[in-house]
LUMVEX-109521 format. One record per atom (N, C-alpha, C, O, CB): x, z, y; atom name; residue number from 1. Coordinates in steps of 0.001 Angstrom, whole numbers. Each point is the difference from the previous one (the first is absolute). Glycine has a CB too. Layout:
<recs>
px|pz|py|atom|nr
X|Z|Y|CA|NUM
...
</recs>
This chain:
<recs>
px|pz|py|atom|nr
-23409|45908|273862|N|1
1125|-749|550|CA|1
270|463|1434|C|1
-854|175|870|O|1
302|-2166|-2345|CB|1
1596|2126|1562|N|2
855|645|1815|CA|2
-546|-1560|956|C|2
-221|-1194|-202|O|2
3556|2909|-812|CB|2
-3343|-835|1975|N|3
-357|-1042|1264|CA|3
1252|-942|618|C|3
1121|297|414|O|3
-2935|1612|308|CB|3
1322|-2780|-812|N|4
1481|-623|658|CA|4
61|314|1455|C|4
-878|196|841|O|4
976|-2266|-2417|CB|4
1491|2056|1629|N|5
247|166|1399|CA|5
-184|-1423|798|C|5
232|-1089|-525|O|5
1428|3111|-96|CB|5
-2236|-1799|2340|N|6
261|-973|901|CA|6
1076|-485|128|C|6
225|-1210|-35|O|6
-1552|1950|884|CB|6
2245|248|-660|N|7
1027|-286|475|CA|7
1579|781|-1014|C|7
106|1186|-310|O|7
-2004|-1509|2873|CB|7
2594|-444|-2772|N|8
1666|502|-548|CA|8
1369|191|963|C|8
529|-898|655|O|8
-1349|-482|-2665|CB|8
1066|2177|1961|N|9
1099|442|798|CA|9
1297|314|-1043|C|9
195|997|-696|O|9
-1983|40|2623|CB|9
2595|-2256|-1774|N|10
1391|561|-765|CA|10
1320|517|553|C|10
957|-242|734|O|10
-1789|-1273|-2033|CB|10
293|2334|519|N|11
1319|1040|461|CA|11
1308|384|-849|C|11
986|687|266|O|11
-2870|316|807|CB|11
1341|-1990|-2612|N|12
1184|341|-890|CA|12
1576|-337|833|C|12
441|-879|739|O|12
-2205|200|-3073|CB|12
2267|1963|1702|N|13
1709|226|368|CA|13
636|641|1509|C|13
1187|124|304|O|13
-1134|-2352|-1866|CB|13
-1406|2619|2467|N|14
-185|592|1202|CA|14
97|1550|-694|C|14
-643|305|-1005|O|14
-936|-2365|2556|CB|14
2458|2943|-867|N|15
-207|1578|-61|CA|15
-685|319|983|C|15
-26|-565|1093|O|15
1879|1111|-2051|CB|15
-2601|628|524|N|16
-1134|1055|155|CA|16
812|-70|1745|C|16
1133|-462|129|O|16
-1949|2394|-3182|CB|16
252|-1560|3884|N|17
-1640|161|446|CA|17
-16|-1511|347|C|17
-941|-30|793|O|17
459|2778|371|CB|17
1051|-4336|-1287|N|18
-198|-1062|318|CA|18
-1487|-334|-673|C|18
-987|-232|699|O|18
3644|-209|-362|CB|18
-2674|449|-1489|N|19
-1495|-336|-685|CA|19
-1273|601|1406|C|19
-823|-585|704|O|19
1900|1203|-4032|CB|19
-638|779|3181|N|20
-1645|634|705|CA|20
523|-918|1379|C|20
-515|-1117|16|O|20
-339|4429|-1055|CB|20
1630|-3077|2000|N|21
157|-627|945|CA|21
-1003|-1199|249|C|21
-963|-127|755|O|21
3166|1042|-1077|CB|21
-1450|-1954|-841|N|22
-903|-1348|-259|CA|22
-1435|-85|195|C|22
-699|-716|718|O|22
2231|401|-2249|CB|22
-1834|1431|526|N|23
-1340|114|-427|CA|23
-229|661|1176|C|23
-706|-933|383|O|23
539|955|-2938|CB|23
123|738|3474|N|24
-470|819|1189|CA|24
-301|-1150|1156|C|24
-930|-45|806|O|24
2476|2390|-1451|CB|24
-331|-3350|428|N|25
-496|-1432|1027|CA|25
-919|-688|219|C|25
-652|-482|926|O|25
2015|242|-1248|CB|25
-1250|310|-1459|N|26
-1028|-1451|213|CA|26
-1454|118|-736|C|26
-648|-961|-412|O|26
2911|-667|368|CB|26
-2717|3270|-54|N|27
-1308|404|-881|CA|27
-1192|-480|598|C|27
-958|-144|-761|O|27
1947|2181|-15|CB|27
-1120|-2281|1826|N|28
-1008|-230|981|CA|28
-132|-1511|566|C|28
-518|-567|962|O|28
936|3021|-407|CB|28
285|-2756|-1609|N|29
-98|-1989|-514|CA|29
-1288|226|-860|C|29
-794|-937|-64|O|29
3787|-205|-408|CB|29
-3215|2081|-65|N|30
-1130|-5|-1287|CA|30
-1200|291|532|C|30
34|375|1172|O|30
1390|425|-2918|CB|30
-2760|-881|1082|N|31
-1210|477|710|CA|31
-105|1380|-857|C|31
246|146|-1198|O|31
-1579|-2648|1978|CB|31
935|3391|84|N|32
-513|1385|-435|CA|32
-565|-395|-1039|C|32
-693|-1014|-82|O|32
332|2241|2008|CB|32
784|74|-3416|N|33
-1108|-226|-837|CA|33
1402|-1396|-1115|C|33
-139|-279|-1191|O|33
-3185|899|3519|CB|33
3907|-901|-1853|N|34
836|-984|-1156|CA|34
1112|587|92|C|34
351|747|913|O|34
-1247|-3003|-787|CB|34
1701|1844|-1377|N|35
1269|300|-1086|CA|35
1086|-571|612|C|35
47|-1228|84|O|35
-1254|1139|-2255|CB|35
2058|748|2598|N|36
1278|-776|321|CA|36
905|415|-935|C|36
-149|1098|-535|O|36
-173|-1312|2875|CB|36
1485|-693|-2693|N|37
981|804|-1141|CA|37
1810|-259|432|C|37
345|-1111|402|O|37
-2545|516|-2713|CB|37
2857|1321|2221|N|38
1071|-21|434|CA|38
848|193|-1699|C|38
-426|875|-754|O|38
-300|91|3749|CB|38
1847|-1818|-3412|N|39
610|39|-519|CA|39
1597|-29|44|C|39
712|-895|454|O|39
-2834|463|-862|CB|39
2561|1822|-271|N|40
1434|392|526|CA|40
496|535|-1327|C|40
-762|691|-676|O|40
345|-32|3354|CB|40
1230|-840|-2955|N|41
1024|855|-961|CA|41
1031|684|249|C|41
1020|-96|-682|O|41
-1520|-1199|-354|CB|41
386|2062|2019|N|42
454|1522|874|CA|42
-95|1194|-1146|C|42
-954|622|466|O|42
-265|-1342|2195|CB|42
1553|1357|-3724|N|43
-479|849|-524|CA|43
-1312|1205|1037|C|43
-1127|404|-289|O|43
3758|-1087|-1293|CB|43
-1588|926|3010|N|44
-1361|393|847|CA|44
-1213|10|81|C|44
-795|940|5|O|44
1903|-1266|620|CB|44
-1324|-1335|-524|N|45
-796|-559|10|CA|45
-1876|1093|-570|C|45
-1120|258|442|O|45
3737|-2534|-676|CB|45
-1820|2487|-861|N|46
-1258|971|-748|CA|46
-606|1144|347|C|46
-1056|518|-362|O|46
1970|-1210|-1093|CB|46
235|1120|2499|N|47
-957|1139|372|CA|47
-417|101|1665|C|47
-855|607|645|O|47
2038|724|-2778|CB|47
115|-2447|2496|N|48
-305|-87|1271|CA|48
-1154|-806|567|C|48
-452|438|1058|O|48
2625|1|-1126|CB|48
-2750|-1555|-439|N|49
-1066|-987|315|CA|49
-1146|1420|6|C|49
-485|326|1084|O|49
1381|-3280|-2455|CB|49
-1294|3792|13|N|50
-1027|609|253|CA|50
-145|1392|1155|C|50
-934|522|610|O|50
778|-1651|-3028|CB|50
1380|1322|2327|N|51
124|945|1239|CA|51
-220|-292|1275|C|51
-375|739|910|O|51
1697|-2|-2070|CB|51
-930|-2438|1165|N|52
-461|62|1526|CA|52
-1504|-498|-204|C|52
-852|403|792|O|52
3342|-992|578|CB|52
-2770|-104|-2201|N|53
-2019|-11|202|CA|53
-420|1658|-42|C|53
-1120|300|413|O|53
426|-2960|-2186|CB|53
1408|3501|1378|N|54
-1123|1031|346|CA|54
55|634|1380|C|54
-939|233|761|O|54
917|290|-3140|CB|54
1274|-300|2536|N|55
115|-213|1848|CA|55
-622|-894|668|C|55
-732|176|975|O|55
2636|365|-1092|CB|55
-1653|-1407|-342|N|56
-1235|-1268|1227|CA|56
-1278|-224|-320|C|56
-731|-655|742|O|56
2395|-865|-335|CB|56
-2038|1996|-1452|N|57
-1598|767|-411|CA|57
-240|-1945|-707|C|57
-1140|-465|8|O|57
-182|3297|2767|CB|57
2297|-3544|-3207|N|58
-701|-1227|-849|CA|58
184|539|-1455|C|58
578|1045|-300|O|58
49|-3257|1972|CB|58
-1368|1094|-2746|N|59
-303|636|-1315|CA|59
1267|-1077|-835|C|59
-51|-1228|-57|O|59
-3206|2131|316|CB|59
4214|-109|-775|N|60
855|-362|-924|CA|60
-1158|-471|-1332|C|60
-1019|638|-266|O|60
3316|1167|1316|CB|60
-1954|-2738|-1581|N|61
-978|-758|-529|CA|61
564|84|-1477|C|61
-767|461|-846|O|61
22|-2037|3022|CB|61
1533|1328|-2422|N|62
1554|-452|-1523|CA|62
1249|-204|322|C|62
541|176|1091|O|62
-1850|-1520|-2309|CB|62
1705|1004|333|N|63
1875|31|10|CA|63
-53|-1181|-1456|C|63
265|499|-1094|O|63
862|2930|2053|CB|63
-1382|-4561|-920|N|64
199|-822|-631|CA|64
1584|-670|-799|C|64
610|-953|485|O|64
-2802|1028|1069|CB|64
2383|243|-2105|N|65
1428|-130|-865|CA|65
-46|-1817|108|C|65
-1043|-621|-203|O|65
1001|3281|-1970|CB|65
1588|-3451|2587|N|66
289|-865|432|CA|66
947|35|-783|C|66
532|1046|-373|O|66
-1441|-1221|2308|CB|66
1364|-1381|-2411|N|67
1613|-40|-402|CA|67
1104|639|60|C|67
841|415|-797|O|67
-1476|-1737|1103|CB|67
397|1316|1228|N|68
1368|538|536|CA|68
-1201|877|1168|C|68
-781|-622|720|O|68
3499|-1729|-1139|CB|68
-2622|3810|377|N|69
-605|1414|1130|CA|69
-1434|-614|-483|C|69
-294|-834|-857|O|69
2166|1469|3641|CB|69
-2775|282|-1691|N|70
-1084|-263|-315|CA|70
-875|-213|1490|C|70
451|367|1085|O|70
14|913|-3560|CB|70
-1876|-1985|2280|N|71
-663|-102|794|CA|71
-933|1370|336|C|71
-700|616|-805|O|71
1107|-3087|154|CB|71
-197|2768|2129|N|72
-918|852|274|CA|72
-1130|-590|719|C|72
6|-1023|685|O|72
1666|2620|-759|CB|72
-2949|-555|-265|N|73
-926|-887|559|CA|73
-709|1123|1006|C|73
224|1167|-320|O|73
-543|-3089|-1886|CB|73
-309|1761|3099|N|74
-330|738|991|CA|74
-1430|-737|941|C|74
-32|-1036|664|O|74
2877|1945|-794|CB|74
-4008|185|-173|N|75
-941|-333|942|CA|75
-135|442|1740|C|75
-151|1143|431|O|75
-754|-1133|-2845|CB|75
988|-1029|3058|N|76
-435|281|1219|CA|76
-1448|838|282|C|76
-1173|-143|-346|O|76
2607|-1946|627|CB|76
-673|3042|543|N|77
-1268|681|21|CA|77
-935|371|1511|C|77
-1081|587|-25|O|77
2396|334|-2195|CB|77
-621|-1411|3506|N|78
-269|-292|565|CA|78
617|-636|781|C|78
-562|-487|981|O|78
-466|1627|-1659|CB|78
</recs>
């Protein structure tokens, strides 16, 4: 079973780069070592969430399919 996230960040109906933006704010609400997940239905969304964890060296975790877009989930990594 996937780890739940601390924290949710919605971003459904926000275009690309608003999601990472979000998520770039407020990641360091979480403790190192936990799941934060941002959910957007940006088609972007899919490639852009993991592109920027590998630039910012955190671990893209899943891409959880949602009703409507999907939840990304992302470990803090430091």
């Amino acid at each position: 079973m996937a780890e739940q996230p601390v924290l949710t960040i919605d971003a459904i109906g926000r275009k690309c780069p608003i999601p990472i933006i979000m998520l770039a704010g407020r990641l360091r609400e979480v403790p190192i070592g936990s799941v934060i997940a941002v959910t957007a239905d940006d088609p972007a969304a899919r490639s852009d969430i993991p592109s920027w964890c590998r630039l910012k060296m955190q671990q893209f975790v899943a891409e959880v399919p949602l009703q409507r877009g999907s939840a990304f989930h992302i470990r803090r990594m430091y």
